[in-house]
Predicted model as a PDB file, atoms N, CA, C, CB and O in Angstrom, pLDDT in the B-factor column:
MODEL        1                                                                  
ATOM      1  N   UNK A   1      10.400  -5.978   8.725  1.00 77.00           N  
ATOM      2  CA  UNK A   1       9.228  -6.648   8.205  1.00 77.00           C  
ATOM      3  C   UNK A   1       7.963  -6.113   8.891  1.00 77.00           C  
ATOM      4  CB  UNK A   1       9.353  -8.172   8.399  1.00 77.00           C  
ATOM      5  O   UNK A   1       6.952  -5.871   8.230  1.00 77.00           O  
ATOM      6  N   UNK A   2       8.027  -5.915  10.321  1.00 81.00           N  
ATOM      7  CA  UNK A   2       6.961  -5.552  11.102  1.00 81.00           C  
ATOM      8  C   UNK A   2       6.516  -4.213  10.719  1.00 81.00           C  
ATOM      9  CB  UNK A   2       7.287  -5.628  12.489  1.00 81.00           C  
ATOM     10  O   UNK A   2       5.338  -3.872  10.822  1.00 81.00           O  
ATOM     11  N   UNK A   3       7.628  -3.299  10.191  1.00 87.00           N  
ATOM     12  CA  UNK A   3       7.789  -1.964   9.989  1.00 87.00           C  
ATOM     13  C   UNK A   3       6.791  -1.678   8.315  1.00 87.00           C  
ATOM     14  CB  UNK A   3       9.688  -1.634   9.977  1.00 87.00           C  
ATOM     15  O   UNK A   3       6.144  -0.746   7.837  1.00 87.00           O  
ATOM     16  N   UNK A   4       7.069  -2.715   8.002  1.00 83.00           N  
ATOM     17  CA  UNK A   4       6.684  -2.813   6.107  1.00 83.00           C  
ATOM     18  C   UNK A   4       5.200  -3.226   6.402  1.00 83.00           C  
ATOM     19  CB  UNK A   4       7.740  -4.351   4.862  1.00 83.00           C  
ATOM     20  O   UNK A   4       4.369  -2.431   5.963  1.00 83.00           O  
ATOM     21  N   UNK A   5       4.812  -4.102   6.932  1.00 87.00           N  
ATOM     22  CA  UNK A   5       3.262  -4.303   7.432  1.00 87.00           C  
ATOM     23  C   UNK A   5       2.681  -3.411   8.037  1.00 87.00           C  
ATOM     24  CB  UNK A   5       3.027  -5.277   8.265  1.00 87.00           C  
ATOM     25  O   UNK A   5       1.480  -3.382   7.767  1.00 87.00           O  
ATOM     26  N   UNK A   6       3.178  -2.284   9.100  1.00 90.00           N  
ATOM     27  CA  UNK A   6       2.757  -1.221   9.234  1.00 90.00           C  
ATOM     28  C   UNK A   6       2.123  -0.145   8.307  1.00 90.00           C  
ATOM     29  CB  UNK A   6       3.518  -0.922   9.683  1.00 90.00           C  
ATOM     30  O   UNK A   6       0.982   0.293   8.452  1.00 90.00           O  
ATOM     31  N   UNK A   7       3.115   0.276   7.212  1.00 87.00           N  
ATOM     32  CA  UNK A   7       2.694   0.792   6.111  1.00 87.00           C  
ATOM     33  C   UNK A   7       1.946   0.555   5.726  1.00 87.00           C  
ATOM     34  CB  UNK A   7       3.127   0.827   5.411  1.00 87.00           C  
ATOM     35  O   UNK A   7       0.918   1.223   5.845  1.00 87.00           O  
ATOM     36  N   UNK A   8       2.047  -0.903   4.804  1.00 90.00           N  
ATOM     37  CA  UNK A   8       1.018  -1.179   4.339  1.00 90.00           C  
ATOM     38  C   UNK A   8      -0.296  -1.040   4.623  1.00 90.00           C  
ATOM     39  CB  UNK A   8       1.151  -1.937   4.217  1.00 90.00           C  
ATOM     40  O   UNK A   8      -1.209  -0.564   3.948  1.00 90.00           O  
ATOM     41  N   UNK A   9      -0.269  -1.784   6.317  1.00 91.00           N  
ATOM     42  CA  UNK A   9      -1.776  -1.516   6.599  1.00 91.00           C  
ATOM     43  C   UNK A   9      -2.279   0.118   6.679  1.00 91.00           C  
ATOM     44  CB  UNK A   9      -2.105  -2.234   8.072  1.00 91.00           C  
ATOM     45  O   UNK A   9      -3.422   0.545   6.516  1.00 91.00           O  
ATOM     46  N   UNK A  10      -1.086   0.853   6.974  1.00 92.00           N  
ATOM     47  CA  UNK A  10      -2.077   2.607   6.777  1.00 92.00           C  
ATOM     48  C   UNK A  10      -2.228   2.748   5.154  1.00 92.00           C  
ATOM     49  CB  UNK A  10      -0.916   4.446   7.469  1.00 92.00           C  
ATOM     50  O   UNK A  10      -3.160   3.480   4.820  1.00 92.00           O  
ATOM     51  N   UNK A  11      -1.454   2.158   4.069  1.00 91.00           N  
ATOM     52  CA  UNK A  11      -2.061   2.707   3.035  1.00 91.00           C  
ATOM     53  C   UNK A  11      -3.592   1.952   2.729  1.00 91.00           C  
ATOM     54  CB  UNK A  11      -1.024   2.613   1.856  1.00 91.00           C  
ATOM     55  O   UNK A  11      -4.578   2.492   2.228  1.00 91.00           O  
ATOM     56  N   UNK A  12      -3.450   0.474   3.218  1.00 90.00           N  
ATOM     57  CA  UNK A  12      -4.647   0.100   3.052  1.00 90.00           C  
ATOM     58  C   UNK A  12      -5.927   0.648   3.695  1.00 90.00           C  
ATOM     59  CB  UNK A  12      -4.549  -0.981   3.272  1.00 90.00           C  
ATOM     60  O   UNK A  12      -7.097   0.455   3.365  1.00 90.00           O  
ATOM     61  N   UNK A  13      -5.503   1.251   4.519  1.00 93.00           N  
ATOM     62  CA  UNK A  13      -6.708   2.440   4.950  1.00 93.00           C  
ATOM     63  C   UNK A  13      -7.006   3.589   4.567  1.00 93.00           C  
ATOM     64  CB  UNK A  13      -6.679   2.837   6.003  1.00 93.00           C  
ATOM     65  O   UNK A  13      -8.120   4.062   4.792  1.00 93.00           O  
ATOM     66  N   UNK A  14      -6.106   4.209   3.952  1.00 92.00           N  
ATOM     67  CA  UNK A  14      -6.027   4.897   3.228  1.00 92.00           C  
ATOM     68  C   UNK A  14      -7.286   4.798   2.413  1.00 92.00           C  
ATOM     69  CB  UNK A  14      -4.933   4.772   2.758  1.00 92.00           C  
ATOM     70  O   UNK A  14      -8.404   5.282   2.588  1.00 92.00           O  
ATOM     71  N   UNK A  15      -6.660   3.844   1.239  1.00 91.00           N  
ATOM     72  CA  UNK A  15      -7.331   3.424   0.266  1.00 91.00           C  
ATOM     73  C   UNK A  15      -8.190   2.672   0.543  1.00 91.00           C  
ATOM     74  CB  UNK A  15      -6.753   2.997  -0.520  1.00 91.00           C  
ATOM     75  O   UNK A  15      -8.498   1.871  -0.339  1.00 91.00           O  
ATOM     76  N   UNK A  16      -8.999   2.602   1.983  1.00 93.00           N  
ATOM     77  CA  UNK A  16     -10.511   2.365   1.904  1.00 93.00           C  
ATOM     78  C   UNK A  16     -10.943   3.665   2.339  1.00 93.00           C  
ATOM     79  CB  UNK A  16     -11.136   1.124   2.829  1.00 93.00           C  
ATOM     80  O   UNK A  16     -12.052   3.377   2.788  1.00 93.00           O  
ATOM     81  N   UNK A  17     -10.861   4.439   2.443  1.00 92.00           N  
ATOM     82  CA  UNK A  17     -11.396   5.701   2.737  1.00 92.00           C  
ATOM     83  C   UNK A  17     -11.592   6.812   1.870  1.00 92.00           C  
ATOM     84  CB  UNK A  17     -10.766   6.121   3.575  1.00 92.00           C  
ATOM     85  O   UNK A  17     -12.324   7.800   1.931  1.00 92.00           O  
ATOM     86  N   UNK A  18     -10.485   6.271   0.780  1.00 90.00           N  
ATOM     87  CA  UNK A  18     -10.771   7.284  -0.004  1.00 90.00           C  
ATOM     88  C   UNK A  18     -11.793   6.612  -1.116  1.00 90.00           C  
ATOM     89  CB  UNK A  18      -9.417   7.941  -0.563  1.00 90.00           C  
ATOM     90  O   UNK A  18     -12.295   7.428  -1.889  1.00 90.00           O  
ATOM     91  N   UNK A  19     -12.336   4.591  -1.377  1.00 90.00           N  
ATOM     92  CA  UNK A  19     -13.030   4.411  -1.818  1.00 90.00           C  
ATOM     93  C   UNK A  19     -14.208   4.818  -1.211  1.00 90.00           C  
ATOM     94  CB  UNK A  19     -12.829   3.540  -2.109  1.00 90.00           C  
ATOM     95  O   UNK A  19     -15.148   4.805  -2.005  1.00 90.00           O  
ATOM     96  N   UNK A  20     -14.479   5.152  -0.157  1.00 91.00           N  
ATOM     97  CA  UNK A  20     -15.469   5.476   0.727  1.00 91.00           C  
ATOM     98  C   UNK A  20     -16.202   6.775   0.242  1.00 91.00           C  
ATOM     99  CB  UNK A  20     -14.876   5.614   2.102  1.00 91.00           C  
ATOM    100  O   UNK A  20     -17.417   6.956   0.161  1.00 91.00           O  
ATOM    101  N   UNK A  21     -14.900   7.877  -0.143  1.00 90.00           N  
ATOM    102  CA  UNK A  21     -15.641   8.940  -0.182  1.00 90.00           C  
ATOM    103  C   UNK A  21     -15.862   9.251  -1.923  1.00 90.00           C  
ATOM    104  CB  UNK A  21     -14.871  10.123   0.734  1.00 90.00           C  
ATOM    105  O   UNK A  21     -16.601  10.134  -2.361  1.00 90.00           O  
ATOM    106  N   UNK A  22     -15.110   8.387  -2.693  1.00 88.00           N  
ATOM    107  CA  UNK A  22     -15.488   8.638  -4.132  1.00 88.00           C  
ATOM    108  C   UNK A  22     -17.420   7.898  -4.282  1.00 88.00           C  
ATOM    109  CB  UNK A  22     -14.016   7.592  -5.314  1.00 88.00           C  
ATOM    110  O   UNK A  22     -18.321   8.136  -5.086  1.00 88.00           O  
ATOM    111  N   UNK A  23     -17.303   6.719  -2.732  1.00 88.00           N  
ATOM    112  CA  UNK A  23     -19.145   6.608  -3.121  1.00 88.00           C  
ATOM    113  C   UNK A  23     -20.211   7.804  -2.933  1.00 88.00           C  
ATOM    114  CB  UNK A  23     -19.875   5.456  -2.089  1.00 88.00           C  
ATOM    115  O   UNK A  23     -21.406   7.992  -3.162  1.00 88.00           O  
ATOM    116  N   UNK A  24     -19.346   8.361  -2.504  1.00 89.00           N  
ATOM    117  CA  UNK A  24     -20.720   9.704  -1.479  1.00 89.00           C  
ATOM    118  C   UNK A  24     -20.649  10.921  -2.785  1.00 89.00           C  
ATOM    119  CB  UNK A  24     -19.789  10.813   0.840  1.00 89.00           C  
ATOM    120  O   UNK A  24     -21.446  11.818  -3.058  1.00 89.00           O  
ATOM    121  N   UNK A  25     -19.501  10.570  -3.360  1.00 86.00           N  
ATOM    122  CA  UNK A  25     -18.832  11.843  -4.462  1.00 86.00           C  
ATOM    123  C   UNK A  25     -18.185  11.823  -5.551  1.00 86.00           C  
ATOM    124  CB  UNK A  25     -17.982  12.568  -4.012  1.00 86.00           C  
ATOM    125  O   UNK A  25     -17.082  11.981  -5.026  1.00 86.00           O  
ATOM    126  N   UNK A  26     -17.921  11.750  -6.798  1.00 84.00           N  
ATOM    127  CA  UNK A  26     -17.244  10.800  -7.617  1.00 84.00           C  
ATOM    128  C   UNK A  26     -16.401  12.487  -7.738  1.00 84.00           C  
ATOM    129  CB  UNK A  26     -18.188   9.704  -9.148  1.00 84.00           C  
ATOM    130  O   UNK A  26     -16.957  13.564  -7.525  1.00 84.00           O  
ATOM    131  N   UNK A  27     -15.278  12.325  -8.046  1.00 83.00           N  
ATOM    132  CA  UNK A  27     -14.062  13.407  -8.273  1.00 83.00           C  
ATOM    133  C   UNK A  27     -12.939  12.675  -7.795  1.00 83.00           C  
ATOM    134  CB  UNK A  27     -14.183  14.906  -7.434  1.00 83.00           C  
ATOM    135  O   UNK A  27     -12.474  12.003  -6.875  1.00 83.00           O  
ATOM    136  N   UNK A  28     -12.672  13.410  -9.458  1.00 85.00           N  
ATOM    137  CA  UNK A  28     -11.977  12.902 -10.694  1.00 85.00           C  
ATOM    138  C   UNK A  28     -10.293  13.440  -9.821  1.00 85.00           C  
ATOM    139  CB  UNK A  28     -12.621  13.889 -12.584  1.00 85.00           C  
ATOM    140  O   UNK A  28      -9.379  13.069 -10.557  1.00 85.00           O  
ATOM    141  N   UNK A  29      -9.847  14.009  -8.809  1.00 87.00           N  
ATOM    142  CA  UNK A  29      -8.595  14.635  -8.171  1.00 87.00           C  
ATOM    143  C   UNK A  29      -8.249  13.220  -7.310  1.00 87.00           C  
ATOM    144  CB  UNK A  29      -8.911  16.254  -7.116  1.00 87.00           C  
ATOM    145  O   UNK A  29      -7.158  12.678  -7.133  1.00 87.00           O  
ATOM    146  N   UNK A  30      -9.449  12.874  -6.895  1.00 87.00           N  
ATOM    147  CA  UNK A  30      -9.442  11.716  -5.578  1.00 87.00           C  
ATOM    148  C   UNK A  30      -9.558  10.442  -6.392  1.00 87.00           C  
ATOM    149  CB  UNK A  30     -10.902  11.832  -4.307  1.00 87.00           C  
ATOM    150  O   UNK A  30      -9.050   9.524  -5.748  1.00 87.00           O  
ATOM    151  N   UNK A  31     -10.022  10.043  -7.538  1.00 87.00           N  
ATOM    152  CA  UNK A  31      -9.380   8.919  -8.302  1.00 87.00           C  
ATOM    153  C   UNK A  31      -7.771   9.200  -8.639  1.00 87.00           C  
ATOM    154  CB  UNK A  31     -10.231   8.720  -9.714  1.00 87.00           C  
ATOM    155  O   UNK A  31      -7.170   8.206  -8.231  1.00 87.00           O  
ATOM    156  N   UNK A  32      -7.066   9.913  -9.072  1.00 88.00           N  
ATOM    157  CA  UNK A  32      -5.643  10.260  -9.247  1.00 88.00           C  
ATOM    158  C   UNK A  32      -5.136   9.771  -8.011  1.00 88.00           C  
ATOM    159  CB  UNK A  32      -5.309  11.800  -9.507  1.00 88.00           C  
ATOM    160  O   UNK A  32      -4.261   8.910  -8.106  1.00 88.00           O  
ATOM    161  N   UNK A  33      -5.558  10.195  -6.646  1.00 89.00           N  
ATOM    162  CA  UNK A  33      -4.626   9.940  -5.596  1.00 89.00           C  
ATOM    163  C   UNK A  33      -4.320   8.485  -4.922  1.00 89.00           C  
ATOM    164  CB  UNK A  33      -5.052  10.760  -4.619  1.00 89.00           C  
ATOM    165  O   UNK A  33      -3.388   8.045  -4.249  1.00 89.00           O  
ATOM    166  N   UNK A  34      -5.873   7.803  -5.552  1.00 88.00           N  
ATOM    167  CA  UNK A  34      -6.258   6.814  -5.268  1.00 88.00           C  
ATOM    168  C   UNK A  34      -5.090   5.735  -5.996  1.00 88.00           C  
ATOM    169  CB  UNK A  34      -7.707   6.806  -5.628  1.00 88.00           C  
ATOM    170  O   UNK A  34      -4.414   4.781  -5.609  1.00 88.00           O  
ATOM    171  N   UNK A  35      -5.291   6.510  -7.313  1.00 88.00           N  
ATOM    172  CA  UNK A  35      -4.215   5.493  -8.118  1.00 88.00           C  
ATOM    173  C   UNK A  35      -2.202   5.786  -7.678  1.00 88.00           C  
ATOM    174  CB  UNK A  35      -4.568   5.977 -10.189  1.00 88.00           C  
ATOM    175  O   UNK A  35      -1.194   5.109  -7.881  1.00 88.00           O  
ATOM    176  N   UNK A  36      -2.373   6.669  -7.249  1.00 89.00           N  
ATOM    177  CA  UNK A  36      -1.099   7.397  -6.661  1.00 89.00           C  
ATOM    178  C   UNK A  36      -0.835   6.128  -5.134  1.00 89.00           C  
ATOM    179  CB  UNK A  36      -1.600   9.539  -6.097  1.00 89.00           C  
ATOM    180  O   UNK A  36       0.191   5.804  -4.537  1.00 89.00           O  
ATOM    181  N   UNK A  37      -1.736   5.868  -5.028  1.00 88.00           N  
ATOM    182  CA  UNK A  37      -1.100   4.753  -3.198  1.00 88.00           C  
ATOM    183  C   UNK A  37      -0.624   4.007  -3.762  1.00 88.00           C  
ATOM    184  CB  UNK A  37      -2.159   3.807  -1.887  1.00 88.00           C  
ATOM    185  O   UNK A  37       0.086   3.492  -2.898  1.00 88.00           O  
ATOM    186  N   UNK A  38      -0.318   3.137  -5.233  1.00 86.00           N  
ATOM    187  CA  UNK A  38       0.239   2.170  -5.785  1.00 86.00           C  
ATOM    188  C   UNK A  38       2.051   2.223  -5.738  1.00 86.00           C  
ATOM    189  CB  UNK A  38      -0.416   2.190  -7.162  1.00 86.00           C  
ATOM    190  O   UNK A  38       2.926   1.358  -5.737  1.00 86.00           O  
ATOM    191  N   UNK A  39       2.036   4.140  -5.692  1.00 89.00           N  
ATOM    192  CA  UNK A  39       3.557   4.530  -6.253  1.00 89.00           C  
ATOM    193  C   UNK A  39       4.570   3.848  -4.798  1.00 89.00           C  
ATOM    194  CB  UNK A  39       3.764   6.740  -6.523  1.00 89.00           C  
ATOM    195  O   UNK A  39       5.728   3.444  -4.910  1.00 89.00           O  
ATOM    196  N   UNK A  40       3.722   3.875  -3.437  1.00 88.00           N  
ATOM    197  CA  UNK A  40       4.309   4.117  -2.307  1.00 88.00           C  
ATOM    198  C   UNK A  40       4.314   2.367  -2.094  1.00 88.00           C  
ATOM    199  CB  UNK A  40       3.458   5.269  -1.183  1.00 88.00           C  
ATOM    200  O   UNK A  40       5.370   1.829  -1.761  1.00 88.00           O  
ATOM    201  N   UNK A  41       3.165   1.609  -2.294  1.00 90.00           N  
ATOM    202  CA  UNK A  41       2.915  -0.009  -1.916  1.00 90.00           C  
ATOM    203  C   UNK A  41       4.301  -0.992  -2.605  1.00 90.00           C  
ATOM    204  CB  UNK A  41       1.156  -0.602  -2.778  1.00 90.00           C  
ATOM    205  O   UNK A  41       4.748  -2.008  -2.073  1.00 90.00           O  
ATOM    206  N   UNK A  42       4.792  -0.383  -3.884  1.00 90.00           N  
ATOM    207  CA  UNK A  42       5.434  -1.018  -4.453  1.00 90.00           C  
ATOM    208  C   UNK A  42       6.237  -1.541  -3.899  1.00 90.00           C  
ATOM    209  CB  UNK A  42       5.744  -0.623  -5.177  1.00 90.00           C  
ATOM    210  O   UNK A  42       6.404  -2.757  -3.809  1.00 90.00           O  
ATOM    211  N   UNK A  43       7.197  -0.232  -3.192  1.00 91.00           N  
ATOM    212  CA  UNK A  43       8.648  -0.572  -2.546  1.00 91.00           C  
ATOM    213  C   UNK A  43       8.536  -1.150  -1.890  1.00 91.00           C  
ATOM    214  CB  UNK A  43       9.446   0.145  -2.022  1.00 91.00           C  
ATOM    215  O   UNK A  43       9.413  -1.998  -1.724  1.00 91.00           O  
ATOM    216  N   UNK A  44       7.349  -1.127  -1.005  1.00 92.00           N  
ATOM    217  CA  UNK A  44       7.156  -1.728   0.354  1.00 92.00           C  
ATOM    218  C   UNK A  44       7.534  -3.188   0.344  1.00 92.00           C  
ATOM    219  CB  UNK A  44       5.683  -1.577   0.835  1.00 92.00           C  
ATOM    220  O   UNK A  44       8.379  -3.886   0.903  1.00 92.00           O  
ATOM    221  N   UNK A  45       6.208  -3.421  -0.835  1.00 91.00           N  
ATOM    222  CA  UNK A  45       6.024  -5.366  -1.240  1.00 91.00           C  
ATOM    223  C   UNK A  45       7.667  -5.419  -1.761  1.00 91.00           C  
ATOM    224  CB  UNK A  45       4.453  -5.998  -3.055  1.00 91.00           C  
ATOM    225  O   UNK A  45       8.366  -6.234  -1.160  1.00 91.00           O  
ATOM    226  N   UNK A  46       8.330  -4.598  -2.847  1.00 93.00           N  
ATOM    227  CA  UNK A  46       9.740  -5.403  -2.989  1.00 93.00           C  
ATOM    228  C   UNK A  46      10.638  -5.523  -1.462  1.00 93.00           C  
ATOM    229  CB  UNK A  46      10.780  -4.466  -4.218  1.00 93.00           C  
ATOM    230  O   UNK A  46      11.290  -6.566  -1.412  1.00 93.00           O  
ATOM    231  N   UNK A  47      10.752  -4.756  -0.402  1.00 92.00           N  
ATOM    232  CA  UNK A  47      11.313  -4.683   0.470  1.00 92.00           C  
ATOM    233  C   UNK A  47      11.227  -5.981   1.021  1.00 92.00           C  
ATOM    234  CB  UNK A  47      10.995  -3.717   1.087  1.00 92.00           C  
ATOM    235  O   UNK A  47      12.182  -6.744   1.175  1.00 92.00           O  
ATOM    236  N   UNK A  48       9.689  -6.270   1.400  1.00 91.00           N  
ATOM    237  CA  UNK A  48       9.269  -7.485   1.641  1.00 91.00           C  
ATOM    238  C   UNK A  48       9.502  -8.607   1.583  1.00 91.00           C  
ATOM    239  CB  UNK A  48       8.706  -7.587   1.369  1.00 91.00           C  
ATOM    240  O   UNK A  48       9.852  -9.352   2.498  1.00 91.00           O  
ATOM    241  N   UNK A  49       9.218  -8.992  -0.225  1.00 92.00           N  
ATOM    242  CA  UNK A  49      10.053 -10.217  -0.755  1.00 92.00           C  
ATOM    243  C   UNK A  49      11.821 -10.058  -0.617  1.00 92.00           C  
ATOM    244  CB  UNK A  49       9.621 -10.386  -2.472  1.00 92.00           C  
ATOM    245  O   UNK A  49      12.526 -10.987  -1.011  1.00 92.00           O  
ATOM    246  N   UNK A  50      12.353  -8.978  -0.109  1.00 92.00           N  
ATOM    247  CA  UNK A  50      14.065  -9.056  -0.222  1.00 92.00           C  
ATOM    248  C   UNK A  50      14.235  -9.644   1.549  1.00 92.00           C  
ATOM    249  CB  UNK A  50      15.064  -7.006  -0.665  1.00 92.00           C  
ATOM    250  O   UNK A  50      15.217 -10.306   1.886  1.00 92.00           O  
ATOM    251  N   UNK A  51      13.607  -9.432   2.104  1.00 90.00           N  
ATOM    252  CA  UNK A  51      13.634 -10.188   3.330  1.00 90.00           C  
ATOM    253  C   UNK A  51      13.180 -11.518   3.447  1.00 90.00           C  
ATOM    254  CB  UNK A  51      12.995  -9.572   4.184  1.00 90.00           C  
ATOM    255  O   UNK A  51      13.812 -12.464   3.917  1.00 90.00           O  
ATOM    256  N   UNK A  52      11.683 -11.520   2.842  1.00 90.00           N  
ATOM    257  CA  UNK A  52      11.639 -13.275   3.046  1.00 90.00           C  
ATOM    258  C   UNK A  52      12.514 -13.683   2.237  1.00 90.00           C  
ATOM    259  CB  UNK A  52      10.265 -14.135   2.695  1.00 90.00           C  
ATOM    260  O   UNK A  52      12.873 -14.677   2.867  1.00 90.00           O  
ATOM    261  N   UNK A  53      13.418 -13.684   0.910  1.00 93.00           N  
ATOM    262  CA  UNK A  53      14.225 -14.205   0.350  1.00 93.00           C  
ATOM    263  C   UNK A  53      15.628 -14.595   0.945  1.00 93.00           C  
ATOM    264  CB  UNK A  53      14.234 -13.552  -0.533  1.00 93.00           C  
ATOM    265  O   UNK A  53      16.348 -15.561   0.692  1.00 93.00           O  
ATOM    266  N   UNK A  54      15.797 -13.499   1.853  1.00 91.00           N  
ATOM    267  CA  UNK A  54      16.925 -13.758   2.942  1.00 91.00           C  
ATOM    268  C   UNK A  54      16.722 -14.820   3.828  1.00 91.00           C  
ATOM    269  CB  UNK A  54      17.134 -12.619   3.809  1.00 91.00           C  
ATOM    270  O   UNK A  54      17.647 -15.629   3.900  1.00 91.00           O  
ATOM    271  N   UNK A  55      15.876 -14.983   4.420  1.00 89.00           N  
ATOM    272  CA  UNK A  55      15.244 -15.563   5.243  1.00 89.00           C  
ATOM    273  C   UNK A  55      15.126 -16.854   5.007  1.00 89.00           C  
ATOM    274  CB  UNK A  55      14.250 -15.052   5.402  1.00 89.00           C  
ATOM    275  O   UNK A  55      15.261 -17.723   5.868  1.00 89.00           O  
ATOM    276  N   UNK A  56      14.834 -17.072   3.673  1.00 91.00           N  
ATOM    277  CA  UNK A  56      14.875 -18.868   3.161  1.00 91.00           C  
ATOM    278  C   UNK A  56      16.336 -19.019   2.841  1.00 91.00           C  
ATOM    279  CB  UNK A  56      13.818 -19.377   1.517  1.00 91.00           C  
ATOM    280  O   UNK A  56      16.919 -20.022   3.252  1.00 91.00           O  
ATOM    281  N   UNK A  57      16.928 -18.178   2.196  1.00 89.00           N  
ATOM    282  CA  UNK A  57      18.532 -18.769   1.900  1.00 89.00           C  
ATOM    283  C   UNK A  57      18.820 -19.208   3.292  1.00 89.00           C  
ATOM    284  CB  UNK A  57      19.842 -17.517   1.290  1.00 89.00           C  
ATOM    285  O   UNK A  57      19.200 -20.362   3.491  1.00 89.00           O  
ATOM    286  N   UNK A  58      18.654 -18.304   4.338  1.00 85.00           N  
ATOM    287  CA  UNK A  58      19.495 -18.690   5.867  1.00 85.00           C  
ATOM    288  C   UNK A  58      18.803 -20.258   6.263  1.00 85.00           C  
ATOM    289  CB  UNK A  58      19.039 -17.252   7.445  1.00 85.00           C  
ATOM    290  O   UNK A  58      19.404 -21.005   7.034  1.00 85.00           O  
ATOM    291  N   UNK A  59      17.814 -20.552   5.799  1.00 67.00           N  
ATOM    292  CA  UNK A  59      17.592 -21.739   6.293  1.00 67.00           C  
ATOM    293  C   UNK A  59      18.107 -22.720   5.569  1.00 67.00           C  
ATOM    294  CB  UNK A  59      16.404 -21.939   6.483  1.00 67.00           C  
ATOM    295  O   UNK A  59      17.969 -23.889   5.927  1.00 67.00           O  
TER     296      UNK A  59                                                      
ENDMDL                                                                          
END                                                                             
């Protein structure tokens, strides 16, 4: 879980940095990649909910 919040928070930096630099620059390669951090967040969040779901059955 600690490991999955890790991620997350680097993609979420990620993806303020790269909103950062589409303000200074708009290109159209760096919107694609932008929309590309979604492919990697997914698993993460299902990983996520498969643990807290464990986690309430045990209780």
């Amino acid at each position: 879980m600690i490991e999955n919040n890790l991620w997350l928070g680097r993609i979420r930096q990620a993806r303020q940095d790269m909103f950062i630099a589409l303000m200074e620059c708009l290109n159209t390669r760096l919107v694609k990649r932008l929309a590309g951090l979604k492919r990697y967040e997914r698993p993460i969040r299902a990983a996520q909910r498969r643990v807290l779901k464990r986690w309430l059955k045990q209780e």
